[in-house]
C-alpha positions as CSV (number, residue, x, y, z in Angstrom):
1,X,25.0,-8.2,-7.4
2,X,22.3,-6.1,-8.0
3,X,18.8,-6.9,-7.6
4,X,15.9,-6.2,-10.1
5,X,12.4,-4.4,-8.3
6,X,10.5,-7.1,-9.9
7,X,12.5,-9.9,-7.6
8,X,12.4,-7.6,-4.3
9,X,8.8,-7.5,-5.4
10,X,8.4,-11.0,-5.7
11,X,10.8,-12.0,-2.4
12,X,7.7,-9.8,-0.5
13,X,5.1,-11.0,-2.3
14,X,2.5,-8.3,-0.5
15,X,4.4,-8.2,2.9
16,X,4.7,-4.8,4.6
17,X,8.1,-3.7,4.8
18,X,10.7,-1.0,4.8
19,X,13.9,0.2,3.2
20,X,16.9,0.3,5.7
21,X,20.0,0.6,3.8
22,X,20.8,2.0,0.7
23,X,23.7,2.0,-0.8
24,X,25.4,4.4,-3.8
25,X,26.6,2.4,-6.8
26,X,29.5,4.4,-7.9
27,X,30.9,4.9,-4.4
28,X,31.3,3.3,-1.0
29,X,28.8,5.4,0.3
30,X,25.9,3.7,2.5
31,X,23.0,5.4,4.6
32,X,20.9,4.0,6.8
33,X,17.8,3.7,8.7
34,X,13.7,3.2,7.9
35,X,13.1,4.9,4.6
36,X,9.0,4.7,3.1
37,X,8.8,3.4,-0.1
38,X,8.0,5.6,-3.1
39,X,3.8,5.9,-3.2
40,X,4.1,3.7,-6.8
41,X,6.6,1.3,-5.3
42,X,3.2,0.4,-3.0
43,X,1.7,-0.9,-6.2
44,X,1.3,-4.7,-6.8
45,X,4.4,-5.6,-9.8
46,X,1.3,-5.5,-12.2
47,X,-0.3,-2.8,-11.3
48,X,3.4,-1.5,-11.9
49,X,3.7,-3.0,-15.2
50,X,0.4,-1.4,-16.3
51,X,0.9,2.0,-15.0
52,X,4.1,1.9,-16.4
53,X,2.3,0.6,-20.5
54,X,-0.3,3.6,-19.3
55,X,3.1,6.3,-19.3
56,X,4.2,4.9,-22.6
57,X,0.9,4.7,-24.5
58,X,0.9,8.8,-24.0
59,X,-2.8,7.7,-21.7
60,X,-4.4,6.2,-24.6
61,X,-6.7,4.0,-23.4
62,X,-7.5,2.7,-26.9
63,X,-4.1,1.7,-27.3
64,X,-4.3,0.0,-23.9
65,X,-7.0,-1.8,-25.0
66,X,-5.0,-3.6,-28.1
67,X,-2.1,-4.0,-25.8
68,X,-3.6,-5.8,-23.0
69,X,-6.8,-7.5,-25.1
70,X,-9.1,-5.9,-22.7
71,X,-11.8,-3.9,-23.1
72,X,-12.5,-0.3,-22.7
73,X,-14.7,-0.6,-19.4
74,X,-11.9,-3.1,-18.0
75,X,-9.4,-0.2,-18.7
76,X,-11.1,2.2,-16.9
77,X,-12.0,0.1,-14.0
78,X,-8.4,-0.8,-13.5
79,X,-7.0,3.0,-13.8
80,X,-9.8,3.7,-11.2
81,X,-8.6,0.8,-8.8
82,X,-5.0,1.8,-9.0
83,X,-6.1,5.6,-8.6
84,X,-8.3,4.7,-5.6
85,X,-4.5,3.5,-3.8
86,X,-3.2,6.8,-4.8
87,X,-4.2,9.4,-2.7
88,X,-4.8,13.0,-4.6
89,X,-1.6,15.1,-5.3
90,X,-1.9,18.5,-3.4
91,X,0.3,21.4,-4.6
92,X,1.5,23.5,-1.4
93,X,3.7,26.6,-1.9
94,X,5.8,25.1,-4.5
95,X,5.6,21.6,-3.2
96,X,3.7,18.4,-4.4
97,X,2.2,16.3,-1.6
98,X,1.1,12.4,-2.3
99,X,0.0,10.7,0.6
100,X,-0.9,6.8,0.1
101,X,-2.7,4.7,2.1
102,X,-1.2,1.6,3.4
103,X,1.6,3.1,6.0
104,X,2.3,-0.5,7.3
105,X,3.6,-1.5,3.9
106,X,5.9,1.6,4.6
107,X,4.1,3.7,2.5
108,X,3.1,7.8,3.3
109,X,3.2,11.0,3.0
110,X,5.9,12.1,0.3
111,X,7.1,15.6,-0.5
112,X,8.6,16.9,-3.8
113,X,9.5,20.5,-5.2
114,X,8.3,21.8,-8.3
């Protein structure tokens, strides 16, 4: 049966660790071996969850404000904790580059074309 993120996130509860199998639903097709996790994936579940409200408010912080029932300074200081763990994207010859602190929870350097 498949698990959620939320209880992988809650089975590690902050402890570093790494991917080493993953396995294709619609086939019997398994790889393995140490796989980083995704620079957001390094994010507490509620740092998650609010990133996540962040994406689906369009950035508004005023309408993160009436979500959550926080104010606009508590907003901002939040975004700018969460931003601190997220290294600045760099944009190399048609790639993007993210590289987040925290390699022993198995987080670094990821690569993406544009």
């Amino acid at each position: 049966m498949t698990k959620t993120w939320q209880q992988l996130t809650r089975l590690t509860a902050g402890a570093p660790f790494v991917i080493q199998r993953v396995m294709l639903k619609d086939s019997d097709i398994a790889i393995e071996g140490d796989f980083d996790l995704p620079p957001l994936a390094c994010l507490t579940m509620e740092d998650q969850f609010f990133i996540t409200a962040f994406m689906h408010s369009h950035g508004s912080i005023k309408d993160m404000e009436a979500l959550f029932g926080i104010s606009y300074p508590t907003v901002k200081n939040r975004l700018n904790r969460i931003a601190r763990q997220l290294e600045a994207v760099e944009v190399e010859q048609g790639e993007i580059s993210v590289e987040v602190e925290g390699k022993e929870k198995g987080c670094s350097r990821h690569r993406f074309g544009v």
